[in-house]
Every structure is written in C-alpha cells, then in structure tokens.
N, C-alpha and C positions, 0 to 999 in steps of 0.2 A: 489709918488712911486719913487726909488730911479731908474737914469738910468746907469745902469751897464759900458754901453761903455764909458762914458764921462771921461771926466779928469777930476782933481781936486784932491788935496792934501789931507793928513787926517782931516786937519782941514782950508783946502784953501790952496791960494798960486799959486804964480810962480810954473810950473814946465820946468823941464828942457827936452830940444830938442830931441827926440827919435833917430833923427841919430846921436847922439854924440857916438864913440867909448868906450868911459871913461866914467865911471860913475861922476856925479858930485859929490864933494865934500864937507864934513860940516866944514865949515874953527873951529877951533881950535887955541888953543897958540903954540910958536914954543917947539919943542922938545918934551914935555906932551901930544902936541894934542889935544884932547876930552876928558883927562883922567880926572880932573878935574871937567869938568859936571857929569859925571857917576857916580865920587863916591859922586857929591850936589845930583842931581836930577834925577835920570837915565829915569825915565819918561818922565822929559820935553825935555831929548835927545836927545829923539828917534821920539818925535811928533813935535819936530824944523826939528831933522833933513828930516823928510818923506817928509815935503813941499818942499822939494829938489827936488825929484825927486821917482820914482820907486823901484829905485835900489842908494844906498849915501854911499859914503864911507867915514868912521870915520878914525880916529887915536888913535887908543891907545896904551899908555906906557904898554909894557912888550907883545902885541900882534902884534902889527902894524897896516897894514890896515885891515879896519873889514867892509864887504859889507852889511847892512840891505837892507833887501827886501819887500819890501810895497805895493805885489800886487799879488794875488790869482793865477794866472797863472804862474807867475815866483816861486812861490811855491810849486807848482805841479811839475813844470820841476825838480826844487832840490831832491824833495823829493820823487820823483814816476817816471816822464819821465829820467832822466838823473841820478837817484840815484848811480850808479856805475861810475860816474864819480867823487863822496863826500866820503869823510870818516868823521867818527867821529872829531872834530878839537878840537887842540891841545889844546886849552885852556881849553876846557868840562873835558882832560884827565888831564891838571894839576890841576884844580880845584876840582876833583872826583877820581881822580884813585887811591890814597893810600888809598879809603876807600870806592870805589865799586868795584875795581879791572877790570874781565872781567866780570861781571855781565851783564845781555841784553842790560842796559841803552849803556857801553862801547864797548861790544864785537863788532865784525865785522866779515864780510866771512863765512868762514866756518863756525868756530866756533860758530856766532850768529847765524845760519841755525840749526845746531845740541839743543845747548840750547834754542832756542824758538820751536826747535818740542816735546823735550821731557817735558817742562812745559807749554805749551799750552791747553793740557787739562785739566790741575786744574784752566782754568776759563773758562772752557764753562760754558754756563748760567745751567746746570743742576747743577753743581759742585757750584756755588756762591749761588743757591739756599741752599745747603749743609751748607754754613757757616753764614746763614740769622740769624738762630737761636740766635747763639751766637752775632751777631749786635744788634739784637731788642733786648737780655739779657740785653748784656753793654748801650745802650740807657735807658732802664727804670731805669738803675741805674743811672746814670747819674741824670735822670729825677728826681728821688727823690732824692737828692743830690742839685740842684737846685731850692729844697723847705724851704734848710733851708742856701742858700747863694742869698739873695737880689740884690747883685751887683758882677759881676762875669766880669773876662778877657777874653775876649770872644777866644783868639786865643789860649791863655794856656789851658781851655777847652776844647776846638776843638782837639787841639792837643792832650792831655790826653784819649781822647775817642776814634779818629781813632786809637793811638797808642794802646790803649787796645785791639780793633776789631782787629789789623793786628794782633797783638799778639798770639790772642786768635785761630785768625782763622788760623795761623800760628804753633802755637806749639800746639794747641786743648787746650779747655775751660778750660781744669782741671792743668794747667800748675802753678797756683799758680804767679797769673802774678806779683802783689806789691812785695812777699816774695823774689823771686826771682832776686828782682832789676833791673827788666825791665825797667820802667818810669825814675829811676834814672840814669841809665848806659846811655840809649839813650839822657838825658837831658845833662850831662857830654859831650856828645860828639857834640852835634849841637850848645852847646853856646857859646866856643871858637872863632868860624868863621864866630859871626851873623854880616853880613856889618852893621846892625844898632849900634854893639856895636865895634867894629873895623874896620870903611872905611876906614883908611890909612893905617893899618897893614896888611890888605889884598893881597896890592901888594907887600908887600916883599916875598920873595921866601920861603920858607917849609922847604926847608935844612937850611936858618937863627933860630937861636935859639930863637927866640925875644918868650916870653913868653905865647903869643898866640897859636903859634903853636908849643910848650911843650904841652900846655894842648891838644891840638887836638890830639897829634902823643898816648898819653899819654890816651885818651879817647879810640882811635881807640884799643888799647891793650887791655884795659878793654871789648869791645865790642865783641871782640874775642873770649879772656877766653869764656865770658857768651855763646855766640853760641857752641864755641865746647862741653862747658857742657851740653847745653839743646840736643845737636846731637848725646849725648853718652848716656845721659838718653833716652831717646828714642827707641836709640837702644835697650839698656837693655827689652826699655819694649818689645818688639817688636814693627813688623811692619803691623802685622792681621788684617784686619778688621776695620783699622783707615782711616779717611778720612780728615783728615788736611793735609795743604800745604807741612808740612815737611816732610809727609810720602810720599806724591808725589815724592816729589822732589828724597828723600832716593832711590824710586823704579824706578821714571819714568825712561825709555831707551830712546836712540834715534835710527837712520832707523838700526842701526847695534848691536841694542839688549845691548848697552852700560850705565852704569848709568855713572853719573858723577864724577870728581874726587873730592878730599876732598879740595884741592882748591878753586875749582869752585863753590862746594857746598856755604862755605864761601861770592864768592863774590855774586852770587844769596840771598842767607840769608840777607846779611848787604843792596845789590841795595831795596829788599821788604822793609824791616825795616826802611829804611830811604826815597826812593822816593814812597814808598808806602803808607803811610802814612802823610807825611806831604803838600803833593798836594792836598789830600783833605779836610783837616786842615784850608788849606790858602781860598780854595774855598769855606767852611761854614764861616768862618771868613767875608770874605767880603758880604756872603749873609746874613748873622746877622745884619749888618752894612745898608746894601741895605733895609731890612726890616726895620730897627728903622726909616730910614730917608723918607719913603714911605709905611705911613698906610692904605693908599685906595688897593695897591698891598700884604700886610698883612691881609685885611678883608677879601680878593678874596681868598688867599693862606687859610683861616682860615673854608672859608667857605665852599671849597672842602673838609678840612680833616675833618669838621663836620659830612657832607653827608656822607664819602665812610668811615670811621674808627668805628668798633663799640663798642671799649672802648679806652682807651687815648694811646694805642701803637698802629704803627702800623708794619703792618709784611708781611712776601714776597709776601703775597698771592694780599696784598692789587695794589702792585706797578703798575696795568693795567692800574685801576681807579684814578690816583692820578697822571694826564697828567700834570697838573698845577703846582702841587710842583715841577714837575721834569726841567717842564719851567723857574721856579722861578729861580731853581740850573744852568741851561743851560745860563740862562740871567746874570747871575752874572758872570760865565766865560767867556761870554766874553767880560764885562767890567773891568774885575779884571783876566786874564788868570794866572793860577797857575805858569805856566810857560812863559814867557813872549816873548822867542826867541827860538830856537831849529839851534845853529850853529852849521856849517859844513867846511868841508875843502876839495877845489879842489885837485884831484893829478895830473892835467893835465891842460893846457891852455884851457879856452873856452868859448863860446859866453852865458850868459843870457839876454833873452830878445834882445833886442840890443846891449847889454855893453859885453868889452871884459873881462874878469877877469882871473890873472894869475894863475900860479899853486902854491899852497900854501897858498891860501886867505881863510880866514877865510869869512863865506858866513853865513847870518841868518835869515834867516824867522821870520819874526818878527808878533808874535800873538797881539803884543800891540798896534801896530798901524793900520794893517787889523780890528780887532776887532772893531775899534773904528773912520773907515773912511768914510766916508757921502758918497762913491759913490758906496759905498755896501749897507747901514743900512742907512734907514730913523732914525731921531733924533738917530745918533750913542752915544750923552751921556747920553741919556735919558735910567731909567731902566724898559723895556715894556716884562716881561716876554712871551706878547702874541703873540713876535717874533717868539718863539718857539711852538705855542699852535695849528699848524698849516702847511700848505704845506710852503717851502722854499722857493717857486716860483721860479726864473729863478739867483736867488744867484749864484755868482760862490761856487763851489766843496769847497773852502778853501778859504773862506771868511772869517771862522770859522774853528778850529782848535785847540781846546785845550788837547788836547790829542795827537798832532801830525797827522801826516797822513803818508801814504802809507803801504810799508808793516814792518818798525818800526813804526806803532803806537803802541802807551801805550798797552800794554798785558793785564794792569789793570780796562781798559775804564769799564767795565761792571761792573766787582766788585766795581768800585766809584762812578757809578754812581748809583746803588743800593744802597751802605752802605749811599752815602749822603744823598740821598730820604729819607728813612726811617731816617737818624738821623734830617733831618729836618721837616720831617712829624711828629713824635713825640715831641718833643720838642717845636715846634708852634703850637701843639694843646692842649699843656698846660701852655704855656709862651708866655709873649708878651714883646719883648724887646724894650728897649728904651736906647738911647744912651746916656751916663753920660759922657764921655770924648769928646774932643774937636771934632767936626765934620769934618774937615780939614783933616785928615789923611793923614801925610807925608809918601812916601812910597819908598821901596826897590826892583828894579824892576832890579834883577840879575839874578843869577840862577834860583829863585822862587821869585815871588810875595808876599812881606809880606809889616806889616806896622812897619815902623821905631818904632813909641810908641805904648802902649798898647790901645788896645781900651775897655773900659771899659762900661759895660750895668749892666740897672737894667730889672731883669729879674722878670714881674708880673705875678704872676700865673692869667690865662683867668676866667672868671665866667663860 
C-alpha cells in the first residue's frame, strides 16, 4: 500500500529541502536552458526534473522560468484554493489563441462565468445521453470498416471517429459530414503545428512567415469559412425542435437572457472542434497500445463486454454495467494524460507550498508526473485497470487529474468519457489488436499527449 505522506520522487531520488525559499532548479545549457530537452524528449524532462523537488523550475527559450508542480496538494491550491490569484499563461495563449480565441479553454472572469453558464447545459448527463445515438451510429461504422482493413493506424482512426461523433453531435447527424469537408478542413489545420513534424519551427514566432505557419494561418481561414457556413445553414433551417450542440449554443442565454455574440460563437465552435475531439483521440490511442501489450487485461476487458452487451454494439443504456471498460479508459489516462500539464500564470507574488514564486511565472501542474509517482500509486508504471475498479481509498483529491480540476474542469469530462467507453466497448468486442509497429513509442508530451510515429495494429476480428 502506497504511503501517501512520505517523500520520494516520481521515480526516487534526492529531494530537495522543504525550507528552501526558492524552488530548486533543473540545471539546463546557458542561454536555451531546458529548451533543448523538451523539444528531444519532453517526457524524460519532466520525470528528471520532478526528482528535484515538488515544485522545479525550468528554463525555457521564449518563456522563461516555467514552475512544474509534482504534488496533489500544491495542485489543488493553483487550481481550486488560490485559483484567483492564476490566469491563463501566456504561453497557452500564444500557442492557442489565434485559433480558439476566447473559447472556455481561454476565456477568463467574467466572460468565462457568462459562457460556461450558458453552455453548461448541453452536457448534463440527460443532454449526452441525447447524442449517444449518433456515437454507437459512427462506432458500428467504423466497426465494419475495420473488417476490411487488417492493419490500421491506430491514432488516424481514433481521430477520424471522435472527429465524426463531435461533428455529428455538433452540427446533428444529417450534416453530410465527408461532403462537407469536414475531416479534410480540420486535417489541414492540426498538421502544420504537429511538434512531431516541426520541433524546431515551433519556436519561431507566428508573425515569421516560415512556411509552417502560412499553412496554419492559412488553415485557420479555411476553418472559418466552413463554420460560418454550417451557422448560416442552420439558421435557414431553423432552430425548432433540434437538439445538437449548435442549436444550444445559437439559443442558449446567459443570467441576463443574452445569447452570444458571432465572435464568440466562433471561438466556442473551433475550442469543441479541435480540444474536443482530439483529447479523446489521444486517450483511445494509447489504450489501443496498452491493450496489444497486456492480453490477460484485454481477456478481463473482453470478458465483461461478452456478459453485459447483447449483440456486438454497445449503447448508452449499457454504460452502468461496463465498470471495467470504463477502468480500462481511466487507467490509460493516467499513464498516458491527454493533456500532460495545465499551466498557469501568477498576477501577484506568492507563496506555494513553501516556495516563493513571482508575479508572472508561469506555474504547471503537471498530470505526467503525479500520474505516474510511487508515493500516490502502487506500481505507478504498471497498467492495473483495477485501480479504478474500486473505492480510491485515502488517494489524495488530484493525484489524478486528467480532465483538470476545480471549477475549470473540462466541460467535456462526461461526454468523453461516455463516447470513449462505448467506442471501446464495441470495438474490443469485435477486435483484438495487436501491435505491428515498434513497441517503444517515442512521444510528444506538449500541449497534448501524442506519439511522435505512427503506431500501427493488426486488428483480428474475436471468434
């Protein structure tokens, strides 16, 4: 049993002196800093750097000092006790903001108060039951789809499927999603920026012309057109009687009977479209991979969806019964967190934990190394779905974390955790994957969790 209070690093190690004023430091080269690690290996880091200490501050070119955070309670102060003393940090906004604008992920104050009351309702759990439909639809097609490709890329599929679900459940079924150039538009716009295919282009600036980001500025237009189109269609048809996201959106008010402006509209549109979907993407992707390399955790998974499914979909009704799948999904995030850090930026000098940190530091909870440290989780590298199969015991609150916490957590949490379930409760009860590319899996652990190369599976239909 793991003992909560003790010390020890994520993975061992010196730590450093709890009266120290200053955080300790991850020594770096002169002038680059850390920069250099993050865009080799940003995984091995952040799990060098946590054996530092609690709280470690990095260096990096084009940010400065950047604080990760490595421990469930100073987690809770950022993001819950002391949350008004953080804003959004500057680097989330130059990396996001010409293409979510003030979307939830961005917005702040007021403004985030006003748009998460008036879209809050299109995910209570009545309202995601509403768009289950159209999940288990695009899942069985999938499914037959995967009868006649043998060896499939497991993250380009992932991807292709949530992006149809948000689509669908987004603009309603009938949207004509291929015709449209939906799959295309959105692919245009996320391959310009992938750190697997330009690490060192990344740090030049957005207003440089370098080629990369032509195509992205160039993508983000294209993505526009397509929305204002689908939001004029719509309109036309009316707004009676429909129950997709965008007719929410269209109607919902906030406390002062307000709908939204056509701006705002926009950047809520593009935040779903792109952090909507490919977080759960990243999250089937690695539990694809987690299953090829652990078949005694695939017979367990296989053997639940035998019992409670009673033909090869399954569907909303099932998800009470289907504890173990949902464990399976749960265990993967947090060896694999879709999102890896959730930084922040002081506006004020102030104390975490012990350490003093100034005003204007970048500050980040870091899911990847919590996730994955021995004095939370027994065998933290080990993947034991049946962490979750069960009471949390005496865990700290944010031990676990992939959805964020306080009162910005994900807005999405329910609706992903639903559409994953069912997309992997069907799927693994008619496929048994196994893993054809290299098991090693070099990864990308920036804004999102991905893997640098494709990872490729042969997908055997079950007897």
């Amino acid at each position: 049993m793991v003992d909560h209070s003790r010390a020890g690093g994520t993975t061992g190690g010196e730590r450093a002196p709890v009266h120290e004023t200053e955080p300790p430091t991850y020594e770096g080269l002169p002038v680059i800093g850390n920069t250099h690690q993050l865009v080799r290996q940003q995984d091995g880091l952040f799990e060098a750097a946590a054996r530092r200490g609690d709280v470690v501050r990095l260096r990096l070119l084009g940010i400065g000092d950047f604080y990760q955070v490595n421990r469930p309670d100073l987690v809770e102060q950022v993001l819950v006790e002391d949350r008004d003393r953080f804003r959004k940090a500057t680097m989330s906004q130059e990396d996001l903001g010409d293409l979510l604008g003030q979307g939830l992920v961005l917005s702040e104050g007021d403004l985030w108060e006003r748009q998460r009351s008036r879209i809050q309702p299109a995910f209570y759990m009545d309202r995601i039951a509403d768009y289950a439909d159209a999940m288990t639809a695009a899942v069985r097609d999938a499914a037959e789809d995967w009868a006649g490709s043998p060896v499939v890329s497991v993250e380009d599929e992932m991807k292709a499927l949530t992006l149809r679900i948000l689509a669908e459940s987004m603009f309603g079924s009938e949207i004509a999603y291929e015709e449209r150039g939906i799959p295309e538009t959105v692919r245009n716009l996320q391959e310009p920026g992938q750190p697997a295919k330009q690490p060192v282009a990344r740090m030049v600036p957005k207003w440089v012309p370098i080629p990369m980001w032509r195509r992205y500025k160039r993508g983000i237009r294209e993505m526009e057109a397509l929305i204002e189109d689908l939001v004029e269609r719509r309109r036309a048809q009316g707004l009676e009687d429909r129950d997709d996201l965008l007719s929410r959106l269209l109607t919902g008010t906030d406390e002062d009977g307000e709908t939204m402006s056509e701006r705002l509209l926009r950047d809520e549109l593009m935040t779903f479209l792109f952090a909507g979907h490919e977080t759960t993407a990243t999250a089937l992707t690695f539990t694809w991979l987690l299953l090829s390399q652990h078949p005694s955790v695939f017979d367990r998974l296989t053997a639940e969806l035998d019992a409670v499914l009673e033909d090869e979909y399954a569907t909303f009704a099932d998800l009470p019964d289907l504890e173990y799948t949902e464990a399976v999904l749960r265990e993967s995030m947090r060896l694999y967190p879709p999102v890896p850090s959730i930084p922040r930026e002081t506006t004020e000098d102030l104390t975490l934990g012990p350490y003093a940190l100034p005003a204007g530091a970048t500050v980040a909870p870091m899911q990847w190394t919590i996730h994955r440290d021995e004095r939370f989780w027994d065998e933290p590298r080990s993947f034991e779905p049946e962490r979750f199969a069960g009471d949390d015991g005496d865990r700290p609150q944010f031990a676990y974390f992939p959805f964020g916490g306080g009162p910005r957590r994900c807005i999405g949490q329910q609706f992903a955790l639903v559409e994953g379930t069912l997309i992997l409760a069907t799927l693994a009860r008619q496929y048994r994957p196994e893993l054809v590319s290299d098991p090693d899996v070099d990864l990308s652990v920036s804004i999102t969790t991905r893997p640098l190369d494709p990872i490729e599976m042969r997908v055997e239909p079950r007897d």
